[in-house]
C-alpha positions as CSV (number, residue, x, y, z in Angstrom):
1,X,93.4,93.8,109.2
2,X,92.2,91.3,112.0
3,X,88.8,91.2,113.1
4,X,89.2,92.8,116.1
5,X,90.1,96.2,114.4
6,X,87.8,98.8,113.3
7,X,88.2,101.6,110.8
8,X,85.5,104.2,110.6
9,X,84.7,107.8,110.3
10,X,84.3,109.5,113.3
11,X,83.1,113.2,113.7
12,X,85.3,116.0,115.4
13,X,84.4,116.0,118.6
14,X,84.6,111.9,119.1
15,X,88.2,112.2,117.2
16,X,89.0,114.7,120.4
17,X,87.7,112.0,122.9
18,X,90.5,109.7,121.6
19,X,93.3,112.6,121.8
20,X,95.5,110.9,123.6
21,X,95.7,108.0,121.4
22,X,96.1,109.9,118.4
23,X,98.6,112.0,119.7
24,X,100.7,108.5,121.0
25,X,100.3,106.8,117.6
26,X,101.1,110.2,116.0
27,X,104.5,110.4,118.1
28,X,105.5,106.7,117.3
29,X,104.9,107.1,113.1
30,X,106.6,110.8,112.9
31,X,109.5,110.3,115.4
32,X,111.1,107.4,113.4
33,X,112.3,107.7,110.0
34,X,111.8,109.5,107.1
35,X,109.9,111.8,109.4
36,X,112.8,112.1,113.0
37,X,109.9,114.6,114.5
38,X,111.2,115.6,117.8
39,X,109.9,114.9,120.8
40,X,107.2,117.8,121.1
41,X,105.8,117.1,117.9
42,X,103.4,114.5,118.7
43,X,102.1,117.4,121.6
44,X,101.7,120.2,119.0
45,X,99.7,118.5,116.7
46,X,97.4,116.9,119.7
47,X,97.1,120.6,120.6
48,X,96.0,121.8,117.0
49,X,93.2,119.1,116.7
50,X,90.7,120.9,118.2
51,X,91.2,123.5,115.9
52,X,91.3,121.6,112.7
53,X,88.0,120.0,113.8
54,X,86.2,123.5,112.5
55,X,87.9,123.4,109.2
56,X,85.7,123.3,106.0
57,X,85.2,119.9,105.0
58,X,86.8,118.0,108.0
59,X,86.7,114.4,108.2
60,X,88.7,112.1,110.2
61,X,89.0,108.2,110.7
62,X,89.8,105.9,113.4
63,X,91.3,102.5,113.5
64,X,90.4,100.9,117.2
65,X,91.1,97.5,118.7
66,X,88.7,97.8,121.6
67,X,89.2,101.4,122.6
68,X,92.8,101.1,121.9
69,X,94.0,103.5,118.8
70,X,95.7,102.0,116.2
71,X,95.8,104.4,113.4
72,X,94.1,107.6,112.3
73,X,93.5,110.1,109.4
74,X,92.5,113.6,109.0
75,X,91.6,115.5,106.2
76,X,89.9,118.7,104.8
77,X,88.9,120.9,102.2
78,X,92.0,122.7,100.4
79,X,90.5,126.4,99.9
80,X,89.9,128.1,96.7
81,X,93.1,130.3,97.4
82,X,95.7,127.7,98.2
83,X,97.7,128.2,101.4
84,X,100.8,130.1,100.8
85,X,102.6,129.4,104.3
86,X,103.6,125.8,105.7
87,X,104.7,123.2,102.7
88,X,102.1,124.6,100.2
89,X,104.6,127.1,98.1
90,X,106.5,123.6,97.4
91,X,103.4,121.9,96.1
92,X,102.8,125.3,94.1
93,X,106.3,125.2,92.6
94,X,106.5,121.7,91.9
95,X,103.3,121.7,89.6
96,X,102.8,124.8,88.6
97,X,99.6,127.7,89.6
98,X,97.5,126.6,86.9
99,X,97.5,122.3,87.9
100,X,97.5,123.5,91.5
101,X,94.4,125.3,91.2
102,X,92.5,123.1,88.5
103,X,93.6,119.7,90.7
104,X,93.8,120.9,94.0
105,X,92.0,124.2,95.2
106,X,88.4,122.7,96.5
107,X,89.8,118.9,96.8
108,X,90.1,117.3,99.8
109,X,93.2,117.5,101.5
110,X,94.7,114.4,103.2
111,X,96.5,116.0,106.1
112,X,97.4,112.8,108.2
113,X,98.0,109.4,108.4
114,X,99.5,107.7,110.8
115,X,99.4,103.5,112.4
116,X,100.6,101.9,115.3
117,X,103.8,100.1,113.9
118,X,102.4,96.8,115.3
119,X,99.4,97.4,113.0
120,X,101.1,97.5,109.8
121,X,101.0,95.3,107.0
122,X,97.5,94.4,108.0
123,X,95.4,97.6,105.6
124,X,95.2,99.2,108.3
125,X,96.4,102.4,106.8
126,X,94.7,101.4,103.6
127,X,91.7,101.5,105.2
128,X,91.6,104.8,106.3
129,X,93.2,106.3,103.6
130,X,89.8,104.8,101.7
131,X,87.4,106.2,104.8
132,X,88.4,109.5,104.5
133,X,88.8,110.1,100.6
134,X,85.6,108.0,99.4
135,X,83.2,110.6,99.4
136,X,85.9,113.3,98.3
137,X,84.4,116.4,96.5
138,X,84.0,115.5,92.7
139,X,86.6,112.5,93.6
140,X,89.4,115.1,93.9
141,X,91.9,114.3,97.0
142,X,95.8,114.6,97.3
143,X,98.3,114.4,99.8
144,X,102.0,114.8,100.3
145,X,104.6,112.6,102.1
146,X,108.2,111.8,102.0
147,X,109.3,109.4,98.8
148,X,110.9,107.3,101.4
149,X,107.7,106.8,103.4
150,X,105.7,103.2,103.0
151,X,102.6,105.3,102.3
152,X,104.1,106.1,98.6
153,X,104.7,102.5,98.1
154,X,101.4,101.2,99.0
155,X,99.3,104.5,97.9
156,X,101.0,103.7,94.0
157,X,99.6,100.2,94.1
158,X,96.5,102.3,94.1
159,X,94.6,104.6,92.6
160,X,97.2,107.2,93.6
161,X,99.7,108.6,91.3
162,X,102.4,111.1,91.7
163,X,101.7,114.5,90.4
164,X,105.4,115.0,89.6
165,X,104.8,111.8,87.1
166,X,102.1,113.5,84.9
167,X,103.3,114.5,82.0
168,X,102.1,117.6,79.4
169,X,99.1,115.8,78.2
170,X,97.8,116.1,81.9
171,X,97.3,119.6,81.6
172,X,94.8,121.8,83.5
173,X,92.1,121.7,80.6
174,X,91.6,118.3,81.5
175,X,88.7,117.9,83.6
176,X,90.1,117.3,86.9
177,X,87.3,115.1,88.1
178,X,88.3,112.8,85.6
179,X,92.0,112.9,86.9
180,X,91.3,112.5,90.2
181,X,90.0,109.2,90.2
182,X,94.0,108.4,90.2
183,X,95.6,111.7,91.6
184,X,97.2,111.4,94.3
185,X,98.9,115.3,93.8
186,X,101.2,117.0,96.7
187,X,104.1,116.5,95.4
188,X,107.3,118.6,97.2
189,X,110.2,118.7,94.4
190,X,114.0,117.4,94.7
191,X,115.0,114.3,96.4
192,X,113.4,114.1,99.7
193,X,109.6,114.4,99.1
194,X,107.1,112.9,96.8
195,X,103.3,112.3,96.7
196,X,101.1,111.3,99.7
197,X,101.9,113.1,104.6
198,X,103.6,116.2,104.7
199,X,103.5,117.5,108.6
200,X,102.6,120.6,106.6
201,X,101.5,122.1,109.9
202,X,104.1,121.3,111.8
């Protein structure tokens, strides 16, 4: 990341100031591949910000070069009775009621993550992936993406793991604090999705 760049935690309303830049750095990530998000996309989910400003437990993060937006991240709370609509009945299916409630219900939920592609491979996205997880409740946060998206690759050089990769011994009796020091859990089953963004909104 070069010294010009800032990543930080911004509150609601300031994330709403920079819609515009969100909402282009948004259309460049999730119209190219694995996402191919059509054009209106990038529009819907500029539109829904302002409403998932009010969630429980929102946080968001910025990357700026100047006032220029290079990359953001949004996240919330995942409520004690886990969504049933959008992507969640995947998640639910592909680890079960019991680890989705012990691991997930009451986390926090990484909803987006997008950079500017002339800001990768600088921990750009790194960065705030770390600004809007490190003060997670009990350390518990998850996310879901495509396995063909570079935020697998880089988010299993971490402390991330795939949910789908836990075996038995990672039951729900374990305490899930413990776990999620490394969980990284939202994981879609079949060939196409895997842990870390799922436009589960969309």
């Amino acid at each position: 990341m070069s010294d010009a760049t800032a990543v930080r935690r911004v509150p609601g309303p300031e994330l709403l100031g920079h819609v515009e830049g969100v909402r282009q750095v948004y259309a460049e990530a999730f119209g190219a591949t694995p996402w191919s998000q059509d054009e209106g996309a990038a529009g819907r989910f500029a539109a829904r910000l302002a409403a998932d400003v009010i969630r429980p437990g929102f946080v968001a993060a910025l990357a700026l070069d100047g006032g220029v937006v290079l990359g953001f991240a949004t996240a919330w709370t995942t409520p004690a009775a886990f969504p049933a609509d959008h992507c969640y009945p995947q998640v639910t299916a592909s680890l079960g009621a019991e680890r989705t409630a012990a691991w997930l219900c009451g986390a926090r939920e990484v909803d987006e993550l997008a950079v500017l592609g002339a800001a990768r491979g600088r921990s750009v996205g790194a960065a705030l992936l770390d600004t809007v997880t490190a003060d997670a409740p009990g350390g518990r946060c998850w996310l879901l993406t495509s396995v063909r998206a570079e935020l697998l690759r880089f988010s299993r050089r971490g402390r991330w793991v795939d949910g789908q990769s836990c075996g038995d011994e990672a039951g729900p009796e374990l305490d899930p604090a413990q776990l999620a020091a490394e969980l990284a859990v939202g994981v879609v089953g079949g060939g196409e999705s895997g842990v870390g963004h799922c436009s589960a909104h969309e």
